[in-house]
DOVOPA-748251 format. One record per residue: residue number from 1; x, y, z of N, C-alpha, C, O in turn; residue in one letter. Coordinates in steps of 0.05 Angstrom, whole numbers. Each point is the difference from the previous one (the first is absolute). Layout:
DOVOPA-748251
PT num n_east n_north   n_up ca_east ca_north  ca_up c_east c_north   c_up o_east o_north   o_up residu
PT NUM      X       Y      Z       X        Y      Z      X       Y      Z      X       Y      Z      A
...
end
This chain:
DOVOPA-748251
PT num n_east n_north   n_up ca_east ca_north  ca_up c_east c_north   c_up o_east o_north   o_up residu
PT   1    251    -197   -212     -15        7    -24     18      20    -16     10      19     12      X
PT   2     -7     -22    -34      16       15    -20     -4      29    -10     15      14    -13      X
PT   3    -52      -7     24      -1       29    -12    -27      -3      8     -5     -20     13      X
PT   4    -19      39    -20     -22        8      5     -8      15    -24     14       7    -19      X
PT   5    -41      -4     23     -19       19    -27     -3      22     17      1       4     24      X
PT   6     -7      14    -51       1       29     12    -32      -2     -5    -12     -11    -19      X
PT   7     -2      31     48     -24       -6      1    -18      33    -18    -24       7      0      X
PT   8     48       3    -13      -4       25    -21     -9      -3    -21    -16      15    -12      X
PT   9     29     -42      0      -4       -7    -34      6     -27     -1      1     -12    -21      X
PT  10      4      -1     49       4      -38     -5     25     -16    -22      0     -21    -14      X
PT  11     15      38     19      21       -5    -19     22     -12     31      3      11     22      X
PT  12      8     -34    -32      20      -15     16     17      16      7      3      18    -16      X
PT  13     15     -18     39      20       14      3     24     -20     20     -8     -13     20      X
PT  14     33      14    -28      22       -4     15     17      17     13     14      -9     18      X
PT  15    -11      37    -26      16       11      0      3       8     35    -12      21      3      X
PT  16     22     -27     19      -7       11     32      8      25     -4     15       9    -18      X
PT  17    -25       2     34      11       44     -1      4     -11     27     24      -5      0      X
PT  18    -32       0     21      -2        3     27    -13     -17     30    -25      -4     -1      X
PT  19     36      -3     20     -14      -19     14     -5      12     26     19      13     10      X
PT  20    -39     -15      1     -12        1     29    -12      -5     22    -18     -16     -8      X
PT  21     16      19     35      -2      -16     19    -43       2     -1    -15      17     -9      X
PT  22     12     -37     21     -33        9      6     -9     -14     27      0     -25      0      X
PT  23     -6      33     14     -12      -10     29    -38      -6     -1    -13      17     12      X
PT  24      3     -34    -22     -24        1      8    -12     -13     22     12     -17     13      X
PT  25    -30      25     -9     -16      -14     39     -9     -29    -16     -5      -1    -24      X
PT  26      6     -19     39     -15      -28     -3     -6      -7     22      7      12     21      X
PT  27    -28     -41    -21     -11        3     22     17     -20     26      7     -23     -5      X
PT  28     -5      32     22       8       -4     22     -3     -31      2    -19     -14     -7      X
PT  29     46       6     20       0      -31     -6      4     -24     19     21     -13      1      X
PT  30    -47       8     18      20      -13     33     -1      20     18     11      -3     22      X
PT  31    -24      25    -29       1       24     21     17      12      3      6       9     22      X
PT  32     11      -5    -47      23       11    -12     -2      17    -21    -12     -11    -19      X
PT  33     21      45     14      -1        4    -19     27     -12    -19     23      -6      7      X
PT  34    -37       6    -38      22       -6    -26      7      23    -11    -16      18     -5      X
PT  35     44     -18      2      14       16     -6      4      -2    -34     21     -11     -5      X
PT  36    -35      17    -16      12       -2    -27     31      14    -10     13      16     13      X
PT  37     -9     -21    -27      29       24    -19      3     -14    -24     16     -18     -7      X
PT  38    -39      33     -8       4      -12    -28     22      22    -15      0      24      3      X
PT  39     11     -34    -15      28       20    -22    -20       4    -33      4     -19    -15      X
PT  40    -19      35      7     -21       11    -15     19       9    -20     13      19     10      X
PT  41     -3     -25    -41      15        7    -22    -13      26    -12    -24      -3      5      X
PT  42     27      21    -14     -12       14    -21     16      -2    -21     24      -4      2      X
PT  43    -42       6    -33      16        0    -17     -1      16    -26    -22      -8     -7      X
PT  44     26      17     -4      -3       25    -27     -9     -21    -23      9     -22     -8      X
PT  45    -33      39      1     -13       -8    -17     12       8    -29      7      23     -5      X
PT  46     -6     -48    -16      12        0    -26    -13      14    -21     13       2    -21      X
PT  47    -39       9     24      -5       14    -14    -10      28      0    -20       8     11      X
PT  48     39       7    -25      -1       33      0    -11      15     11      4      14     19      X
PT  49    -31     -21    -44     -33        9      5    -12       2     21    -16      17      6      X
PT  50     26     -40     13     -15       -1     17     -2      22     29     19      12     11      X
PT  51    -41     -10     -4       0       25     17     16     -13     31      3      19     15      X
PT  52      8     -48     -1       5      -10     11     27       3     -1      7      -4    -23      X
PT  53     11       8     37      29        1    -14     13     -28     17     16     -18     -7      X
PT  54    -32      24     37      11      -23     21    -21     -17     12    -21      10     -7      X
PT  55     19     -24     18     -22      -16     17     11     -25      7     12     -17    -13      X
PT  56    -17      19     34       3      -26     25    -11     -22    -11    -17       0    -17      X
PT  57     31     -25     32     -26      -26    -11     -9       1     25     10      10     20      X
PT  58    -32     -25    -24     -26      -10     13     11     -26     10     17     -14    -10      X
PT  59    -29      11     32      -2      -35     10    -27      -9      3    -11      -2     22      X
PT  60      1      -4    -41     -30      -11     -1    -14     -15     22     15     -19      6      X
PT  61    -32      19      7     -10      -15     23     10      11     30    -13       0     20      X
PT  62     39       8    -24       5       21     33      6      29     -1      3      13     21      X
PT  63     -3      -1    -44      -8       36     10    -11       9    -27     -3     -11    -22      X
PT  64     -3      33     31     -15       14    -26     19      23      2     16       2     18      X
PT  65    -20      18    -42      15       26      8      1      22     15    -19      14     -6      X
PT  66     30      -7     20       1       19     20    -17      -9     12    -22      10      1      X
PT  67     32     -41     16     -16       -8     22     23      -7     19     24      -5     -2      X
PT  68    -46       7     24      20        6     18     -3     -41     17     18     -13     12      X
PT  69    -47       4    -19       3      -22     17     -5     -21    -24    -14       7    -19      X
PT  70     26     -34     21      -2      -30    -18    -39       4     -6    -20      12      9      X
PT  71     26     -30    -29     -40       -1     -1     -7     -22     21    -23      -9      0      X
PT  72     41      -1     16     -10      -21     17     -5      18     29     -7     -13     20      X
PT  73      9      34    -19       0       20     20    -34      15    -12    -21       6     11      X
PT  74     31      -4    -33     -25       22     -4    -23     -11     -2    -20      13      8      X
PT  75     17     -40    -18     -20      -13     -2    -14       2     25    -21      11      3      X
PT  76     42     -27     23      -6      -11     20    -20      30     14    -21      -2     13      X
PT  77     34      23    -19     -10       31     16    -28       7    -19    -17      16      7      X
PT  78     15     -30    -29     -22        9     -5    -21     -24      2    -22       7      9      X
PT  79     24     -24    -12     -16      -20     25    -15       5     26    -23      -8      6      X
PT  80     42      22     10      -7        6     18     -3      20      5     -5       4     24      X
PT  81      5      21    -43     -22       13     -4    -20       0    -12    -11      21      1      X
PT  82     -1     -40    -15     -20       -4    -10    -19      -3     23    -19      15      6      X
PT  83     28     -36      7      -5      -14     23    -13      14     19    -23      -5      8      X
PT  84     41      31      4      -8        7     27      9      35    -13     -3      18     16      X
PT  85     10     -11    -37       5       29     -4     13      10     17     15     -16     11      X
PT  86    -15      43     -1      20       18      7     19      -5     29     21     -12     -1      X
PT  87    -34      24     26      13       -3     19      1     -32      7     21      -7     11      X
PT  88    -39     -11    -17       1      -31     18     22      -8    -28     21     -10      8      X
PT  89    -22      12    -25      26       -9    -15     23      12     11     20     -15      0      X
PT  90    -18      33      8      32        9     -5      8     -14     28     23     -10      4      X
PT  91    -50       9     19      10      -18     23      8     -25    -10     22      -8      7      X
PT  92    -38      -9    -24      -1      -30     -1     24       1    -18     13     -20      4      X
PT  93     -1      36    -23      23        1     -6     25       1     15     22      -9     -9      X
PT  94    -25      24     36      24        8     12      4     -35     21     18      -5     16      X
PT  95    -42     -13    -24       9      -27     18      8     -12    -15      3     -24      7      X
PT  96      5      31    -32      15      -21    -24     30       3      1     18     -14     -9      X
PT  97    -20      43     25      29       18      6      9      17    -28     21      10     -7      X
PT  98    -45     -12     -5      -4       34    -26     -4      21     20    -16      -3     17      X
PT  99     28      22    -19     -12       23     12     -8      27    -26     16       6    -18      X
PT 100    -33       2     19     -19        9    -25    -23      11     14    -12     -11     19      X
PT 101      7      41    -32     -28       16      7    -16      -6    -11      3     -15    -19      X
PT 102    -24      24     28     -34       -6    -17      8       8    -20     -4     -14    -19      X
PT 103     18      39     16     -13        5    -35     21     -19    -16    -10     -13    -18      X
PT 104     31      10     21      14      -25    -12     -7     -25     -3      7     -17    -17      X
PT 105    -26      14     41      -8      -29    -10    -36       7    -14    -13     -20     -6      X
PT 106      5      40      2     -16        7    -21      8      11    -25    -19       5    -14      X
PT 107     38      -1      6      12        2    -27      6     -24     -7     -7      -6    -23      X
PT 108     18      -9     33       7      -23    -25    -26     -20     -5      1     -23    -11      X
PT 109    -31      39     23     -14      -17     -7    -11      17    -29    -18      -8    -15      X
PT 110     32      28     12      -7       23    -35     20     -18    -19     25       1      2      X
PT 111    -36     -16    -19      19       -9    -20     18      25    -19    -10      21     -7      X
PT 112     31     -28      2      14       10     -8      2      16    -31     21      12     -7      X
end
């Protein structure tokens, strides 16, 4: 992809300032955990004004910002806390081979 919008003022940007590593949790696959390593660009935004000078792109559909797990992770934890809430989630999570406390798997049932 050639550039991203700045999510400050939506004005296109190409310019890269900077690139970085990101590790998020996904869900365990075969009774295996998955290991991600996405390389995350940031890039300086083209206009002045704007109070944004840098910002990362986004990967739509597998993380949000300053998240630490894919939404196919978070979904799945808040599912199953819906389900069974605090302590029987974080067990019924740890047989998926998530390992996650009650209150973690009761926060991602707080939308964001």
């Amino acid at each position: 992809m050639p550039g991203a919008l700045c999510p400050g003022c939506g004005i296109w940007s190409r310019r890269i300032h900077s690139s970085y590593l990101r590790f998020p949790a996904d869900v365990p696959s075969g009774g295996r955990r998955v290991a991600l390593c996405l390389r995350v660009r940031r890039f300086l935004c083209p206009v002045i004004s704007c109070g944004r000078r840098t910002f990362a792109e986004q990967l739509p559909g597998l993380t949000r910002r300053y998240g630490r797990r894919t939404e196919r992770l978070r979904s799945t934890l808040a599912a199953v806390g819906l389900a069974l809430a605090g302590r029987a989630g974080a067990r019924l999570a740890r047989v998926f081979g998530v390992s996650v406390s009650r209150s973690t798997v009761l926060s991602e049932l707080a939308p964001f």
